[in-house]
N, C-alpha and C positions, 0 to 999 in steps of 0.2 A: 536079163533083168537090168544090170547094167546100159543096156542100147537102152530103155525106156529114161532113166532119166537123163543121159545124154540125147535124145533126144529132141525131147520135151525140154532142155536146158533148165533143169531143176533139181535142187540136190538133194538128195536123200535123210540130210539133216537138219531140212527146212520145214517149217508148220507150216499147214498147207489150210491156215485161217481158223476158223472156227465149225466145227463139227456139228453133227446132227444134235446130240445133245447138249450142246451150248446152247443150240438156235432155239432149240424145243422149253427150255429152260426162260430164254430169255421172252421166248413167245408167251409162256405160260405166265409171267410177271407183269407182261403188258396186257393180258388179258385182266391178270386179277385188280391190277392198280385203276383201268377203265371201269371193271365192276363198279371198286369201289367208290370212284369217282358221280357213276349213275345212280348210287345206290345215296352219297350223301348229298347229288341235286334233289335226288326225289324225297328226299325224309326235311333238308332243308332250305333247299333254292326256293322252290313252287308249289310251297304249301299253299294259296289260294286258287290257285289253275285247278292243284291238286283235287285239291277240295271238290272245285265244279265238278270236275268230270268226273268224282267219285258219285256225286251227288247225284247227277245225271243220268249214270249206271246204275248208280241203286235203286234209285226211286223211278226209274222209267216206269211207263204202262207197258204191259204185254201185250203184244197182238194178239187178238182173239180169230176164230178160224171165220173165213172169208169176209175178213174187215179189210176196210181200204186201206192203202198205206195212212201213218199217220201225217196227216198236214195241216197246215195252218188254216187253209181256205177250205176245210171240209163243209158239206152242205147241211152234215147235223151234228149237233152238238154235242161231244162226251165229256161227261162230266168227269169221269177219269183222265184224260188227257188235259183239261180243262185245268184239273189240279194241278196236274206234271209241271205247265207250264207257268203255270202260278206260283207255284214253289220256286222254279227256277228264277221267275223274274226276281219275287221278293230276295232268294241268295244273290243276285248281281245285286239288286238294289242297296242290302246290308253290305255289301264289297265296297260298292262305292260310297256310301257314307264312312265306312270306317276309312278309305284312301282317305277322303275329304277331310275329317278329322285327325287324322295323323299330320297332314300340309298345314293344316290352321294350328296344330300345337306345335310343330315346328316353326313356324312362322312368330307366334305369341312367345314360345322362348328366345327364339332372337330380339325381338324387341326388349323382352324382359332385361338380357343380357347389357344390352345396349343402354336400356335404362339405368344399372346397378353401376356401369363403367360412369355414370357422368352425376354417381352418388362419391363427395369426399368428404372423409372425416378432418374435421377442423375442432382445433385444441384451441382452447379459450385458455386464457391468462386465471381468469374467473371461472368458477364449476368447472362442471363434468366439460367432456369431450363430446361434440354432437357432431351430425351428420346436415352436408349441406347438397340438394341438387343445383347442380350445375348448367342449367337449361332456362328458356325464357319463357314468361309464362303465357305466350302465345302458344309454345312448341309444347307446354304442359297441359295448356287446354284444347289442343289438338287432339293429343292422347288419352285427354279423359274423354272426349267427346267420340274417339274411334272406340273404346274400347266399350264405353254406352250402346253407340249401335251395335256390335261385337254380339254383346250379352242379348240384346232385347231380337237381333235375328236368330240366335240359337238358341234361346228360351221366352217362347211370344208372351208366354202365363205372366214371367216375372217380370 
C-alpha cells in the first residue's frame, strides 16, 4: 500500500480535490439556479413573444383529415384559417401600437421634463411668488405648434 503512494508521489494525508458528492451537489445548484433563471425570463423577460406564441398555439386551426397543409397561397379559401390569421395579424398590429405609444410617451415626458427645468420661480418684492418660463417665444410657439399636430394625428375627431 505503501509502494502506491510513493509511487504515484502523493501523500496519504492529502485531499485528493473534491469528491463525487461535492460535484453532484454543486451540479444540482447549477441546475436549480438555471431553472430558475428560465423560469423568471419566461414569466418576466418575454411576456409579448410570450404572448404570440401562446396565442398562435392556442387558437391554431386543426388540420382536418386529407386537407392540404395549411398555406398562405391555398387555391380555396378557409374561413377558419382565414380567421387564424386575422387574429394573429390584428395581435401583431395591437403590439405594435402599444410599442408605438410607449416611444411617443417616452418621448412627450422628456420634453415635459425639459419644459419644467426652464420653469423658475421668481420672488417679487411685491405679492405672492410666481413662476416665470424661461424660453423664447419663438421656442414656445414651436411647442405649441408640435404638440397641436401631436394631438390632432392621434385623435383625427378632436
Amino acid at each position: 500500500m505503501l509502494d502506491f503512494f510513493i509511487y504515484n508521489e502523493i501523500s496519504p494525508k492529502e485531499s485528493f480535490g473534491p469528491n463525487g458528492r461535492t460535484i453532484q451537489n454543486l451540479i444540482k445548484k447549477r441546475f436549480n439556479s438555471m431553472v430558475a433563471i428560465m423560469k423568471n425570463i419566461e414569466n418576466h423577460g418575454v411576456l409579448p413573444t410570450k404572448a404570440m406564441i401562446e396565442l398562435l398555439f392556442e387558437h391554431s386551426p386543426q388540420k382536418k383529415r386529407r386537407q392540404a397543409p395549411l398555406l398562405m397561397e391555398g387555391k380555396n379559401a378557409d374561413p377558419e384559417r382565414d380567421r387564424f390569421f386575422q387574429k394573429v395579424e390584428e395581435a401583431i398590429n395591437i403590439e405594435m401600437e402599444n410599442t408605438n405609444l410607449k416611444r411617443d410617451l417616452k418621448q412627450n415626458r422628456t420634453e415635459l421634463i425639459a419644459l419644467l427645468n426652464k420653469v423658475q420661480l421668481v420672488k417679487s418684492g411685491f405679492g405672492k411668488p410666481r413662476l416665470q418660463l424661461d424660453m423664447t417665444p419663438e421656442d414656445f410657439e414651436k411647442l405649441k405648434m408640435k404638440m397641436k399636430k401631436e394631438l390632432h394625428r392621434n385623435n383625427p375627431i378632436g
